[in-house]
C-alpha positions in Angstrom: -177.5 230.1 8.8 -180.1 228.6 11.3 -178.4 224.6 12.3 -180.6 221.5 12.1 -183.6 221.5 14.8 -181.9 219.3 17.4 -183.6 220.2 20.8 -187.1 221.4 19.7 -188.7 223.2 23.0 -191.2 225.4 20.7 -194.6 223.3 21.9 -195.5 219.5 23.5 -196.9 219.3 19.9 -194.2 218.4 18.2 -193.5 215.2 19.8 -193.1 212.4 17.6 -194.3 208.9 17.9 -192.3 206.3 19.7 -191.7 202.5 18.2 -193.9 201.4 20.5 -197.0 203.6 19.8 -196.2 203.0 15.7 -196.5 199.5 16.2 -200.0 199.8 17.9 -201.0 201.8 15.1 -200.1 199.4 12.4 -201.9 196.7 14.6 -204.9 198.4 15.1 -208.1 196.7 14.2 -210.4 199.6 12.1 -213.3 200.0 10.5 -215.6 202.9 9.3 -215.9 205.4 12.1 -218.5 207.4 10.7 -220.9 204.3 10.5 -219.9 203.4 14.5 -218.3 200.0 13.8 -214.3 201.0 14.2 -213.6 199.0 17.4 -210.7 200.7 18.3 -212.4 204.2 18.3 -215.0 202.7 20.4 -212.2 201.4 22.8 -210.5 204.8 23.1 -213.6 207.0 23.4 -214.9 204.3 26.3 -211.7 204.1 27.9 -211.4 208.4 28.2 -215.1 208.3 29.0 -214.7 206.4 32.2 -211.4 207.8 33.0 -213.1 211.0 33.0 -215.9 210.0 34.9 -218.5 210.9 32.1 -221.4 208.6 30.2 -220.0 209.1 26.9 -217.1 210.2 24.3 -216.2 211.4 21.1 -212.8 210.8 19.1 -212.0 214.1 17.0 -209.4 215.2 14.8 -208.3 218.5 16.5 -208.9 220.2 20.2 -209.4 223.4 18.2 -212.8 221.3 16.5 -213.1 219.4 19.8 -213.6 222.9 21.9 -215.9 224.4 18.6 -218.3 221.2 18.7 -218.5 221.7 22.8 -219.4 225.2 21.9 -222.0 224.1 19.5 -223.4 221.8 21.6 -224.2 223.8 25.0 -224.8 226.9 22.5 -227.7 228.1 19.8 -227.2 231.0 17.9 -227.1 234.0 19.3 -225.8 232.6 22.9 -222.8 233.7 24.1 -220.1 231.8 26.4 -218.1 233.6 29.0 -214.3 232.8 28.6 -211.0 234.3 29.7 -209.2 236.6 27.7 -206.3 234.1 27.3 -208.5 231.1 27.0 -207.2 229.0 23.8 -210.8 228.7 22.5 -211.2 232.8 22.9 -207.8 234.1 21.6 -206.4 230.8 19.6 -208.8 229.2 17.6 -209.6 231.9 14.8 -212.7 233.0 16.1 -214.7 229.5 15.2 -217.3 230.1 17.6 -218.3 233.3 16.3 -217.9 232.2 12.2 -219.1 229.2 12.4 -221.3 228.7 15.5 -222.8 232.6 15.7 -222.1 232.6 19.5 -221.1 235.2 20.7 -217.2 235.2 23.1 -218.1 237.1 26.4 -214.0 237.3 27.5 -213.0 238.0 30.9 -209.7 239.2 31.8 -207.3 236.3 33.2 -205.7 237.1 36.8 -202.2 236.4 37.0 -202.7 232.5 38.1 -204.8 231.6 35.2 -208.5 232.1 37.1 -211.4 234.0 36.3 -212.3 236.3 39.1 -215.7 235.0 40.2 -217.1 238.6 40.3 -215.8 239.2 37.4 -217.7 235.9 35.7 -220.8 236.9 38.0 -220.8 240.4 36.3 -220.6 239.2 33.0 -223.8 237.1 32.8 -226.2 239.2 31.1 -230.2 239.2 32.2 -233.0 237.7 30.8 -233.4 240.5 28.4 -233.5 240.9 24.6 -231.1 243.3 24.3 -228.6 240.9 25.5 -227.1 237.7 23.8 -227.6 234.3 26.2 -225.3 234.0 28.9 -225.3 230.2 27.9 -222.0 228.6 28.8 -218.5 229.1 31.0 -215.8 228.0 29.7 -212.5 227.4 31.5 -208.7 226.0 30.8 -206.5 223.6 32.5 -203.6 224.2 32.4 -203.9 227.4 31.2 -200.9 228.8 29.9 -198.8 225.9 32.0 -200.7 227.1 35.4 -202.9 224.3 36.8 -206.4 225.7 38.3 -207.3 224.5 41.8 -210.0 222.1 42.1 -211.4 224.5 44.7 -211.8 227.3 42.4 -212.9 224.9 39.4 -215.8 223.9 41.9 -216.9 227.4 43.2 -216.5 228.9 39.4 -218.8 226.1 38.3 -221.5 226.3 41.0 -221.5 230.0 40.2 -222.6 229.3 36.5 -225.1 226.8 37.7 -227.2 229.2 39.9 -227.2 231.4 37.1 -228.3 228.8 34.8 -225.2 228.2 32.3 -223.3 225.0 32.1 -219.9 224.1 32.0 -216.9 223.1 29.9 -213.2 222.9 30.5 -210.8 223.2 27.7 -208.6 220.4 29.4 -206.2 219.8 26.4 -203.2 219.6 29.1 -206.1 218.1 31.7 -203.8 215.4 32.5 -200.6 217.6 33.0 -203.1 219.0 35.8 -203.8 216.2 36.7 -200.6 214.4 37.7 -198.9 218.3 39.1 -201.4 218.4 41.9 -201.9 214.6 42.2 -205.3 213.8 41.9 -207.5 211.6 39.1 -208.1 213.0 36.2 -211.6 212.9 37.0 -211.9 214.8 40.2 -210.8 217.5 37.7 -213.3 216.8 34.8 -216.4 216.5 37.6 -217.1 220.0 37.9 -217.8 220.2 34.0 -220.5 219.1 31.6 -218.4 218.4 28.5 -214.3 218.3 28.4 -212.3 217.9 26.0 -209.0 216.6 25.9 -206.1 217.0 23.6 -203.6 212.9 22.7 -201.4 215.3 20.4 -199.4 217.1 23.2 -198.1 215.7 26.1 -199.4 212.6 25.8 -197.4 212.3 22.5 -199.7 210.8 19.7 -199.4 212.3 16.3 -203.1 213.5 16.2 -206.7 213.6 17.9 -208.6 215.2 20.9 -211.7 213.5 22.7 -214.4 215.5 23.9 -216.4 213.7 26.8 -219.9 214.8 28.0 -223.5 213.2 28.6 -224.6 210.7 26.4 -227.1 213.4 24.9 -224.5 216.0 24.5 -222.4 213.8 22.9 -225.0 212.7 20.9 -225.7 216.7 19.8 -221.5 216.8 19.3 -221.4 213.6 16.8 -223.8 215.2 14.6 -221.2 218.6 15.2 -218.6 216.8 14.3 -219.9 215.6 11.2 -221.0 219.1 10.2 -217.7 220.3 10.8 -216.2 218.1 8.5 -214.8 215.8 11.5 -216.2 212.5 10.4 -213.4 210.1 9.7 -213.8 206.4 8.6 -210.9 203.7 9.1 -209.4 206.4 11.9 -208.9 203.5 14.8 -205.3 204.0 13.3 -205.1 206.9 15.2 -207.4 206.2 17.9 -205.0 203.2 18.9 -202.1 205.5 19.2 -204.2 207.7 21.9 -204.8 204.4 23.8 -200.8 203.8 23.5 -200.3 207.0 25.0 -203.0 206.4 27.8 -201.1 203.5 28.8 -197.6 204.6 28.7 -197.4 208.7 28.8 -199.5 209.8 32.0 -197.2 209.1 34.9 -194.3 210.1 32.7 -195.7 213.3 32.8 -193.9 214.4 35.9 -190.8 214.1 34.5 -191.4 216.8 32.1 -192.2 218.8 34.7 -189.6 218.0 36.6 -187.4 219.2 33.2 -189.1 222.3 33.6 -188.3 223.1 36.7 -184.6 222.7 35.9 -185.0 224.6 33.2 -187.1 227.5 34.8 -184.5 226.9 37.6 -181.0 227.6 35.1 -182.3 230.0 32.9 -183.3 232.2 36.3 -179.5 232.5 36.6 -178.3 234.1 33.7 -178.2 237.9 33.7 -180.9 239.9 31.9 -183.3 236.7 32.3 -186.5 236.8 34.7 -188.4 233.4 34.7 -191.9 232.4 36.0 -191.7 229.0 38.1 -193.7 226.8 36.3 -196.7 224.9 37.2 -196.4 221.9 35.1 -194.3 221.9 31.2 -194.6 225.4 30.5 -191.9 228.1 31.2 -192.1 231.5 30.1 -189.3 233.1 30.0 -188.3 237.1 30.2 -185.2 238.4 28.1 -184.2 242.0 28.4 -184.5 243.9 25.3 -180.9 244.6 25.1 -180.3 240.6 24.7 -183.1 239.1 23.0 -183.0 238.9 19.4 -179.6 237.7 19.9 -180.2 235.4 22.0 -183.0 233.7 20.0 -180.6 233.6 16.9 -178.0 232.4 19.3 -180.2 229.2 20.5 -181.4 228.6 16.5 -178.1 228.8 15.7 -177.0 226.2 18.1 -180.4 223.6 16.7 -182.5 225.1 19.7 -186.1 225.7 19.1 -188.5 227.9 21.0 -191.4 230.1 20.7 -190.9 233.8 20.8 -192.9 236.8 20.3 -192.9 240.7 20.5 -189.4 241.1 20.0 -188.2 238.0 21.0 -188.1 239.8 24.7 -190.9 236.7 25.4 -189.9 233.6 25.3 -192.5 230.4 25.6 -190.4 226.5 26.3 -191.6 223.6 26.6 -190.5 220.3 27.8 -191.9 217.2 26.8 -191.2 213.3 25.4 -188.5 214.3 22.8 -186.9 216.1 25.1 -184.8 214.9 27.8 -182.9 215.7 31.2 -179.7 215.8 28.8 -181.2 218.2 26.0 -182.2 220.1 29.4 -178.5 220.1 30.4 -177.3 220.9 27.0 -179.5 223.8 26.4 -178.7 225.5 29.8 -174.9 225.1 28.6 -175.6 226.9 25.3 -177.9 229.5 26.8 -174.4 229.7 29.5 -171.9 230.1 27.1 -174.7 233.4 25.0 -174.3 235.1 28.0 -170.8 234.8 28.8 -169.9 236.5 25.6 -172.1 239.5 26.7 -169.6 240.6 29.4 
């Protein structure tokens, strides 16, 4: 019988919020969203907007709707964007684009660091010819499966799409994990891009909400999106004032899930039958050898450990976050010791 979720390393999603962020939320001033006159909405899209670097800002429910209405907004039907083959708005988000917004994915296969090759993007942009959907839009992640994209590459990939005409936008759910790894603003990252959108509901620990940030005519274009979409929310500043809680206190703190990571990454490395990647930021994925891995993934569930596994269980996806500490860290490594000890 699986024990009581005690360490929960499946996603950054699953944090909870703190006293601290529940007590903003109960104070937050709110009114109707939809009409423009919740103050504390206004505050949080404002406050992301400048962080950003960006003219304007929109408070959404989900990143999944928040990368759709970016979509939506560079894109008309029968446009296509070009995306990576692991790119959460290509593999992740059921196929929204193409449903709902008739635009057609382009995907491009990921190299092993998370980029796009930039022939590869260079090939992919079709000609002025109406055979061909639009070559419209490129659309990149960071972090993309953990692994933080250079600002170097970010710039050349996006000056590639401009001389051929396409804009930009940057899935940056985990844009601040980026952000803090390679020590830079949060905006030198988002400058590259017309629109970016960026996810309160992982790392940064509130219970719900993306903002995508843009022009102040493509954010314009995305409120009316949103309330196509079904996005429109009234007395929502609840929310909105725990994403301005988790502005204020969950950025810098950032580092210190990495830092977990690392350890983690670091101990798991050691145990036999394990190969780990050495993670960029809060994301370790993790190797077990076929011989070992459904056991071990009972073992951990067993033991209140949660993670995210797949094809066997041979895959293993952790993440470290709020809700978990240096000493759930600790503990795990000592569970994950004492599985593989019993195998010899």
């Amino acid at each position: 019988m699986t024990a009581v979720l005690q360490y929960d390393f499946r996603s950054d999603t699953v944090t909870r919020p703190d006293e601290g962020m529940r007590a903003a939320m109960v104070q937050a001033v709110v009114g109707d969203d939809v009409f423009g006159d919740d103050p504390t909405v206004k505050r949080l899209e404002a406050e992301l907007a400048g962080r950003l670097g960006k003219e304007a800002a929109l408070f959404v429910p989900s990143g999944t709707q928040s990368n759709l209405i970016a979509l939506m907004a560079h894109c008309e039907r029968g446009d296509e964007y070009l995306v990576g083959q692991q790119a959460h708005c290509y593999r992740w988000e059921a196929g929204g684009a193409a449903v709902l917004g008739s635009i057609q994915p382009q995907p491009i296969e990921n190299q092993a660091d998370g980029t796009l090759r930039l022939a590869d993007i260079e090939a992919a942009i079709k000609p002025d010819d109406p055979h061909f959907a639009r070559s419209r839009l490129l659309a990149l992640e960071n972090t993309i499966g953990g692994k933080v994209l250079p600002i170097a590459y970010m710039e050349e990939a996006a000056a590639l799409a401009r001389r051929h005409g396409l804009a930009c936008h940057l899935d940056g759910a985990r844009v601040f994990n980026a952000a803090v790894a390679l020590g830079e603003p949060v905006a030198r990252l988002a400058r590259p891009f017309d629109t970016v959108s960026v996810c309160l509901s992982k790392g940064l620990g509130a219970p719900v909400g993306s903002v995508l940030v843009g022009s102040a005519a493509l954010i314009a274009k995305a409120r009316r999106l949103r309330k196509m979409l079904g996005g429109g929310l009234r007395q929502v500043g609840i929310l909105a004032a725990a994403g301005l809680y988790a502005l204020e206190h969950n950025v810098a703190r950032l580092a210190a899930d990495h830092a977990n990571a690392k350890t983690l990454a670091l101990g798991l490395g050691k145990l036999p039958g394990v190969t780990v990647a050495e993670p960029d930021t809060n994301i370790v994925f993790v190797e077990i050898a076929p011989r070992y891995a459904s056991a071990f993934a009972a073992y951990l569930a067993d033991h209140g450990i949660g993670i995210t596994s797949a094809y066997g269980a041979t895959r293993q996806r952790w993440v470290t976050h709020l809700d978990v500490d240096r000493e759930a860290v600790e503990h795990t490594l000592a569970v994950a010791t004492e599985f593989f000890s019993m195998q010899t």
